[in-house]
Phi, psi and omega in degrees: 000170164322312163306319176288292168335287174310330179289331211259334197292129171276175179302326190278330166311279191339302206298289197319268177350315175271356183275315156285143297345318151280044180054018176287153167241174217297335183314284191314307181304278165358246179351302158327305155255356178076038176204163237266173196278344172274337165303316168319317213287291225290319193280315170296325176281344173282338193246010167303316187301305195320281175312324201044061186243197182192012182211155181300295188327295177335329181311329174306282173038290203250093180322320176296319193311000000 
């Protein structure tokens, strides 16, 4: 279920993920968090696999981000 899923998301997946699920872009989490827009990319794609999802919109879903 979604609760397993969520538990496989490291802390920093999650944090990037729930930053884009409110519609922030990768600049803006990157700034935000003070790293870099490519780290961005690499933290939204894991947890893109993680979730199995394959589009940003999707991120809404998941209520927990």
């Amino acid at each position: 279920g979604r609760s397993s899923t969520q538990a496989q998301l490291s802390n920093r997946e999650r944090e990037v993920a729930r930053l884009a699920a409110h519609g922030r872009s990768n600049q803006e989490i990157a700034e935000h968090l003070h790293i870099s827009t490519r780290t961005v990319e690499s933290h939204l794609l894991k947890a893109f696999r993680k979730l199995r999802i394959s589009v940003r919109a999707e991120l809404s879903a998941f209520s927990w981000l």
